[in-house]
N, C-alpha and C positions, 0 to 999 in steps of 0.2 A: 520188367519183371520176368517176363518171356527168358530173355537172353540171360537171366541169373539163373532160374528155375530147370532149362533145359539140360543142365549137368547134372540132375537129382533122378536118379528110379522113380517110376511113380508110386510105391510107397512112399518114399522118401518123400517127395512132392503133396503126397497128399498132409503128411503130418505138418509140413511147413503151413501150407494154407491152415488145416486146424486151428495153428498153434497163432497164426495170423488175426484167423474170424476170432479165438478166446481172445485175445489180445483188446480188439477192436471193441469184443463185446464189455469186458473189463472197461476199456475209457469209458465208452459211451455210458453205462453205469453211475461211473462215477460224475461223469459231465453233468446228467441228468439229477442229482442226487446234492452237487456243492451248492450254493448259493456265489455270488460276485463272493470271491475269495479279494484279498486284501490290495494286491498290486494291479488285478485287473478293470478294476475304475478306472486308473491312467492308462492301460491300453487299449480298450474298447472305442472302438470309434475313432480313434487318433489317425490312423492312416485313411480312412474314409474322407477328415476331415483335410490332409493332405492331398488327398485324390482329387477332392472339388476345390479345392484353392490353391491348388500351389506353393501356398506359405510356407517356409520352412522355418519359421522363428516361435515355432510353438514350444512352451516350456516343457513338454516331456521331452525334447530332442536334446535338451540341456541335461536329461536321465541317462539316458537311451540311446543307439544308434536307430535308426529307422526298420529296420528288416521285421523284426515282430510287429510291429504296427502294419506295415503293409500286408504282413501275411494275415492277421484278427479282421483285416476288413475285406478279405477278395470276395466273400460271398455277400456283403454289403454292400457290393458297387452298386448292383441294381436296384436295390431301396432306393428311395426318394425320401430327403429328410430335410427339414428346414434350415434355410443357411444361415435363421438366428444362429445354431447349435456350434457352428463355426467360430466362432468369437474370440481370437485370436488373447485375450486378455483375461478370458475367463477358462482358459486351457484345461484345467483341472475339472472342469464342469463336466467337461465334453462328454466322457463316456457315461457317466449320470444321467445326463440329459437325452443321449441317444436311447438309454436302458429305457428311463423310468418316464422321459416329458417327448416320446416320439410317437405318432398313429401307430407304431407296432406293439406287441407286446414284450415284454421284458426278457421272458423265458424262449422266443423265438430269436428274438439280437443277443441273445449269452450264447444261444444253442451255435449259432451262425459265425460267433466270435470264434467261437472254441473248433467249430470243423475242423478248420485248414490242419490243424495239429494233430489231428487223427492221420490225415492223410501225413503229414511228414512221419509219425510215428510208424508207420509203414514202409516208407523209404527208408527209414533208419534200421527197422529190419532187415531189410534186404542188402542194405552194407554190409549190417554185422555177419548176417549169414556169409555173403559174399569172400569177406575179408578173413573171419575165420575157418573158411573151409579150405582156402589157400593156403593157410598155413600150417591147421592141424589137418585137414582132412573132414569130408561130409561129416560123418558123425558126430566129430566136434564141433560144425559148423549149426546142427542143429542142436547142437545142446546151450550151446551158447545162445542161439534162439529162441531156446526155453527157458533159459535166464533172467532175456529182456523180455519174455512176453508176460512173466509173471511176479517181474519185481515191481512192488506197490508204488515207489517213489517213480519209475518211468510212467504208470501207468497214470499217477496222481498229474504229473506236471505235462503228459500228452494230454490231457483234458482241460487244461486252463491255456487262458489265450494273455500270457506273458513271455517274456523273453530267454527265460531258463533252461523248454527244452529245445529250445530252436539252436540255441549256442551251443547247447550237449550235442547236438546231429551235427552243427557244422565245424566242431571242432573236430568230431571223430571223420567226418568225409574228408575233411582238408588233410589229415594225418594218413589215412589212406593212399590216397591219392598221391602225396607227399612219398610216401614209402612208395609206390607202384613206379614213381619214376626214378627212383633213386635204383631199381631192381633191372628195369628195362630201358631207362635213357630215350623215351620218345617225347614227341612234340606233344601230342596227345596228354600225357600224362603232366606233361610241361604249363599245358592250359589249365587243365581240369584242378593242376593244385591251387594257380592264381585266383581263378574264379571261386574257388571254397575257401579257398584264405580269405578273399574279400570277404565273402556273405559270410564267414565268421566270426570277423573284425566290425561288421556291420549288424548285428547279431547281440554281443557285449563286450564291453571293454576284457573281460575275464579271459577273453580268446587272444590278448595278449600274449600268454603263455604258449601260441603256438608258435612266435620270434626264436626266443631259445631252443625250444623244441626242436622248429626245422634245425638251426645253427648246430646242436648238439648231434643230432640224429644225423645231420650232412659228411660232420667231421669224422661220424664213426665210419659211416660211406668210404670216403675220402684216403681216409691212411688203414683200411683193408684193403688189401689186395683183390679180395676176390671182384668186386665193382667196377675196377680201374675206370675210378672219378678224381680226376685232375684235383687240387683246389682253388684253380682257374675257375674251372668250368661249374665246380660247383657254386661259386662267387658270381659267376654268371647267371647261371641256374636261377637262386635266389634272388639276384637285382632283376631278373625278368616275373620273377613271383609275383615281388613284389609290385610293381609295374603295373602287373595283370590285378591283383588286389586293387593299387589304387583307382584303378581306370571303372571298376565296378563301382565302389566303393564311389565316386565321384556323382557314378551315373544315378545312382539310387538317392543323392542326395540333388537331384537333377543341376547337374553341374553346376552347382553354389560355388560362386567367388564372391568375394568382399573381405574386410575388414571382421576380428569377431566382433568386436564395439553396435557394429551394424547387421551382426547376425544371431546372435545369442539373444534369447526372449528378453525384450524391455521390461523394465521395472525392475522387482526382485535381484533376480539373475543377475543381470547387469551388473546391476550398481554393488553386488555384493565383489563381484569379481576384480571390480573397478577397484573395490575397496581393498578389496585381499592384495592384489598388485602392490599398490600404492603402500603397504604397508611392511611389505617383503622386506629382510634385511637383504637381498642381495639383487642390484641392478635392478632396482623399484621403477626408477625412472623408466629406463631400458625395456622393462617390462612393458608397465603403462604404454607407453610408446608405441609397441608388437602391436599391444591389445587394440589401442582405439585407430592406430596412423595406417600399420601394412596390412593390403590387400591378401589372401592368399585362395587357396582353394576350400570347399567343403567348411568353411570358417568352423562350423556348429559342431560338426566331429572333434575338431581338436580343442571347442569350450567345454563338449560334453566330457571328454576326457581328465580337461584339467577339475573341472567340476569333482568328478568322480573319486579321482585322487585326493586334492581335498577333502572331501566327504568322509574316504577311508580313514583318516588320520583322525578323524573326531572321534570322539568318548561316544559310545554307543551301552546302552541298558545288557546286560542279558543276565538271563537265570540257571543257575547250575548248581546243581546238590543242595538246593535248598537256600542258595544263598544271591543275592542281588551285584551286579559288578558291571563297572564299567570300563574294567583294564583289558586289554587285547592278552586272552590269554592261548598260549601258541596250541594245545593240545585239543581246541574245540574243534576244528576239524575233523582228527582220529576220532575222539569221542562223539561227536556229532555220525561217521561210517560207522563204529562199531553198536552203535545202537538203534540206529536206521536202516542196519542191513541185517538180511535172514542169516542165523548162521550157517544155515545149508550152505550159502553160497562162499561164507567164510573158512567153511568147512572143504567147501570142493576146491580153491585157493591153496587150502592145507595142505590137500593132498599132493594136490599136483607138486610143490612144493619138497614134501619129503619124497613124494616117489619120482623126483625129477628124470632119474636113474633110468628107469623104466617107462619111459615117456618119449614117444619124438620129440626130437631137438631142432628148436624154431635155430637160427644163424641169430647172430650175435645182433645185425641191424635189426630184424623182427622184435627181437627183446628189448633193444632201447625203444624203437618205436611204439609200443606197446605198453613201456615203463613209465619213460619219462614223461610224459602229460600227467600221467597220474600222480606222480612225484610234487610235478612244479605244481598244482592245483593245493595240492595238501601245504607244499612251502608259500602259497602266495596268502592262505587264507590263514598261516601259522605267522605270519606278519604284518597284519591289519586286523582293523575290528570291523570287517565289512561283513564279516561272513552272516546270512539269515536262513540256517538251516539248511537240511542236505540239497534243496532247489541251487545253491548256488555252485554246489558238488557234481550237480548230476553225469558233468563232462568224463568222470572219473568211469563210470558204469560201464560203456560199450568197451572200453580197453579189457576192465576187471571181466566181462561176462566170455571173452575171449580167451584169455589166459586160463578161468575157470573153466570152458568148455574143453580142454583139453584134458581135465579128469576122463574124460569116456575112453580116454588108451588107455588108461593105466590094464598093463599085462599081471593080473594077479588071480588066484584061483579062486577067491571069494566076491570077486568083482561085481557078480550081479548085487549080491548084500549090500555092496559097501554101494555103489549107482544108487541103489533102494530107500539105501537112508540117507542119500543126498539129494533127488529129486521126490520124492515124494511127499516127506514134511514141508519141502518149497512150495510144492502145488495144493497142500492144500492148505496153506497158511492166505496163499493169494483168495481163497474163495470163502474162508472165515475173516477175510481183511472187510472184502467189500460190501458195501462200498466207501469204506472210509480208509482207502489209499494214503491218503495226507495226511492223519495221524499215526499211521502204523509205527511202531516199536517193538523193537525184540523183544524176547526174555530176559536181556542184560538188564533191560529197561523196565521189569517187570510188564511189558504187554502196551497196550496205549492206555488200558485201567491205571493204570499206576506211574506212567512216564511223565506226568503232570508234574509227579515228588522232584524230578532230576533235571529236566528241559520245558521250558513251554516255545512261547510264538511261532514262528514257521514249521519247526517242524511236529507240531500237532492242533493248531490253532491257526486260520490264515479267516477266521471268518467264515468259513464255508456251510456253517449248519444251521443258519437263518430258516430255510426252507423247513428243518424240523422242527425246528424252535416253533414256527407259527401253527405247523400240524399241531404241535402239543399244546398250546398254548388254545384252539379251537378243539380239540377233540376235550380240555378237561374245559370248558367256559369260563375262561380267566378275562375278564373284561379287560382289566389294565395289571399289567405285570411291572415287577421293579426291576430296570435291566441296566446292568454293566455289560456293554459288548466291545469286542477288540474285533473292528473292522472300519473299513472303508467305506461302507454304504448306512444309508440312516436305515433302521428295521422299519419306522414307518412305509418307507418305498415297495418292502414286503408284507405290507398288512398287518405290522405289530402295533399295537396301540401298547407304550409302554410311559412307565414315571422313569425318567431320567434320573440315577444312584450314578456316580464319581466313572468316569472312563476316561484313558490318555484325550489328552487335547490337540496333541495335533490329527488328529484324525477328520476327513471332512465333510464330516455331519455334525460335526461340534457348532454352533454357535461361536463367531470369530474367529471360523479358521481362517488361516493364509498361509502362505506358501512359506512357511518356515515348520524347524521340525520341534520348535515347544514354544508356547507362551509363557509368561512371566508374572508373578503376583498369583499363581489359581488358587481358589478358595474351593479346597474340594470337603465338601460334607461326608465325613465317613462315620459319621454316628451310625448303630446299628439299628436296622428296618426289620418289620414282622411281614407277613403276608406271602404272597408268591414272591420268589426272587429271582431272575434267571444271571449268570455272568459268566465271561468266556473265563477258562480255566487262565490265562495270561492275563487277565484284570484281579484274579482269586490273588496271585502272586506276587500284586500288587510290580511289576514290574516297570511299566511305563508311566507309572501314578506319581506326584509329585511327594505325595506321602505314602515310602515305603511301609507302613501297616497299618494302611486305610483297610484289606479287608482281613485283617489278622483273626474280628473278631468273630467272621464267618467259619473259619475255618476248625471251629471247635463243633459244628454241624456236621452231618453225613446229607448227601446233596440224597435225593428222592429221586431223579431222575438224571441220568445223564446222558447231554443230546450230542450223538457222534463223538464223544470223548472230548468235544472242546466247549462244550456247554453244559455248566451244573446248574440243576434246577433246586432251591428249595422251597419249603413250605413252612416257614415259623408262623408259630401260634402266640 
């Protein structure tokens, strides 16, 4: 921090730190504020329980690469927890059982999961400042700073201990770094990319996108003269990246070799995979073969990936304009940015945009480097149906708050004006958000009041407002409440004494879950109930339900209470 900071006046210096501690004070807010949001069950405790065994055939590794998991337990090491909790078979437990069935308390192991990501959301500032002050200059480098410190979805996803912003940081440091050596040709730079490209790749599979990236961003290198980079050397370059990537990439999977037959979680997983193989029209045999006979490295990286891709190709639920769909439809990405981001910041994009004229001019490498992630990110989630809300976008922000921070040159005479009505509806949209980060929506979107009408699940629902729910639930003395909730943890865990009304099923607090993603035959009751009601707005939507207008006939009600935007409460008489 020292050696970023010391090129700053201490004016200057002092606004960064500000802008730093709002930043921090924002997560912490919100950390303090979510309940276990929806994907942090399967992280919580996962690399803890890695720490004390060794094992690597645990079924979230068949999700996941490792990185998130090791970083949600570093302040876990020191705890002491029973090596039941371990259980190699009961993998999905794990984080449950550390939360809810360990000597500590719940809200001290959530608190302790989520840290480590405050502290990266910190480092991640210091890049972007870094990065963008090199290329527009200080001014733009703190504006850009003021971008990330008070855009809700960084803020939302630095306070959960999942995989989304860790891949958003190390995809933007490996493109950095990526760019610094393509500028200045040292060893230095030569490492620093290998080593972030691995923790990238080990990070999510989504950090695929930084293959082309480099390849495209190299070639511009390459046949510009002003660089004079061989495409020798750049071919070089790149196979030693690579190299460096794998070599990390190996080590965090503590140098796994075998067969995947013998590395991928038994049971489920396996035999599903076994199954998919064997069923391939092409080279099944061939396939099988790889799978159960050759040995290779990191076995579990390369099931988790086939996994994943699989996974992407399935029919997946989502809700848009009022309407239920299961088809990959290419434009939810754009729509998904343009309604999850301030227009401020769409606005200062604009600008820069038309008054390019009048603006320093980044070199053509700066501009692909800068572009293109943001590009492939939007093309990769415009050709599958994996996308769950702007969490899995987030990679695209640190490029975007870059580009945008370069509005602060714009050479015009009303320039204070025009700064005025770009950073200040920003700042204070961030302080009427919190602390409900996760839900925020624009005005496109009518507000997070009303974004319910157009999008639910991820991005205004992840589970996260249990905590109010029970406040409300004891401050009006509701003994037993009727609840539909779209989350990952049973409310019992949180002191709701509730009657169970119709919620997706695979969810695992369900009675008879398992490791798949729906059962078959459900008998959901959706007759209509009196009394207290509570249900996440993405159960209201009837979304994941197996009957699309199980809660049609609530919706002729106005909810009495609404907790965090993702929970309507009523009251039928």
């Amino acid at each position: 921090m020292r050696m970023i900071l010391k090129q700053y006046s201490k004016s200057q210096t002092a606004v960064i730190m500000l802008l730093l501690i709002f930043m921090a004070a924002q997560i912490l807010a919100g950390m303090l504020h979510n309940s276990v949001t929806w994907d942090e069950l399967f992280f919580i405790g996962e690399g803890k329980a890695i720490f004390s065994t060794g094992y690597m055939r645990y079924i979230i590794l068949a999700d996941h690469p490792p990185l998130s998991y090791y970083l949600n337990s570093i302040f876990l090491i020191p705890l002491k927890f029973d090596n039941k909790l371990w259980d190699p078979q009961e993998s999905f437990k794990i984080g449950n059982d550390v939360l809810f069935h360990s000597q500590y308390n719940y809200k001290l192991i959530l608190f302790l999961s989520r840290l480590p990501f405050v502290v990266l959301s910190i480092i991640g500032a210091l890049y972007l400042l870094k990065w963008a002050t090199e290329i527009y200059g200080s001014k733009s480098g703190l504006a850009a700073l003021f971008f990330y410190s008070f855009n809700p979805s960084i803020i939302a996803y630095a306070g959960v201990a999942t995989s989304d912003f860790t891949t958003a940081i190390m995809i933007f440091i490996a493109a950095y770094y990526f760019w610094k050596l393509l500028k200045e040709q040292s060893a230095k730079h030569l490492a620093l990319s290998g080593i972030f490209f691995g923790l990238a790749q080990l990070s999510k599979i989504t950090s695929i996108i930084l293959i082309p990236s480099f390849i495209i961003i190299g070639l511009t290198a390459v046949y510009s003269k002003k660089y004079k980079l061989s495409l020798k050397n750049f071919i070089k370059n790149l196979l030693i990246i690579f190299l460096i990537a794998f070599i990390v990439m190996w080590a965090f999977h503590k140098f796994q070799f075998g067969t995947l037959n013998n590395s991928m979680p038994a049971g489920y997983y396996n035999e599903r995979a076994k199954e998919l193989l064997s069923k391939s029209q092409i080279l099944s045999k061939q396939l099988l073969f790889v799978y159960e006979k050759v040995p290779m490295p990191m076995p579990i990286y390369f099931g988790m990936a086939g996994n994943t891709l699989h996974l992407s190709a399935q029919e997946k639920d989502n809700y848009v304009f009022g309407e239920i769909t299961n088809r990959t439809a290419w434009y939810m990405g754009l729509l998904t940015f343009f309604l999850k981001t301030h227009l401020s910041l769409m606005l200062a994009l604009a600008l820069v945009f038309v008054f390019s004229k009048k603006l320093p001019k980044a070199d053509m490498l700066t501009n692909i480097s800068l572009t293109i992630p943001i590009i492939l990110i939007f093309v990769l989630f415009s050709i599958n149906n994996k996308l769950s809300g702007i969490r899995h976008m987030l990679a695209i922000y640190p490029f975007i708050f870059i580009l945008a921070g370069n509005v602060v040159n714009i050479k015009l005479k009303k320039k204070s004006l025009l700064l005025f009505i770009v950073f200040l509806p920003y700042l204070i949209s961030a302080f009427l958000t919190a602390p409900y980060y996760m839900s925020y929506m624009n005005i496109l979107a009518g507000g997070p009041s009303n974004a319910y009408k157009i999008m639910v699940g991820a991005n205004i629902d992840q589970g996260q407002d249990l905590l109010e729910l029970k406040e409300f639930v004891q401050e009006n003395k509701i003994v037993k409440i009727k609840l539909s909730y779209w989350g990952s943890v049973n409310p019992k865990d949180y002191g709701i004494d509730y009657e169970y009304i119709p919620s997706p099923q695979f969810q695992p607090w369900q009675n008879g879950y398992a490791v798949v993603l729906k059962s078959k035959n459900i008998n959901e009751d959706c007759s209509e109930r009196k009394g207290w009601i509570a249900i996440s707005v993405t159960n209201l939507q009837n979304v994941h339900l197996e009957n699309k207008k199980c809660y049609d006939w609530l919706k002729k009600y106005e909810p009495i209470k609404r907790i965090g935007y993702s929970i309507f409460i009523y009251n039928l008489k």
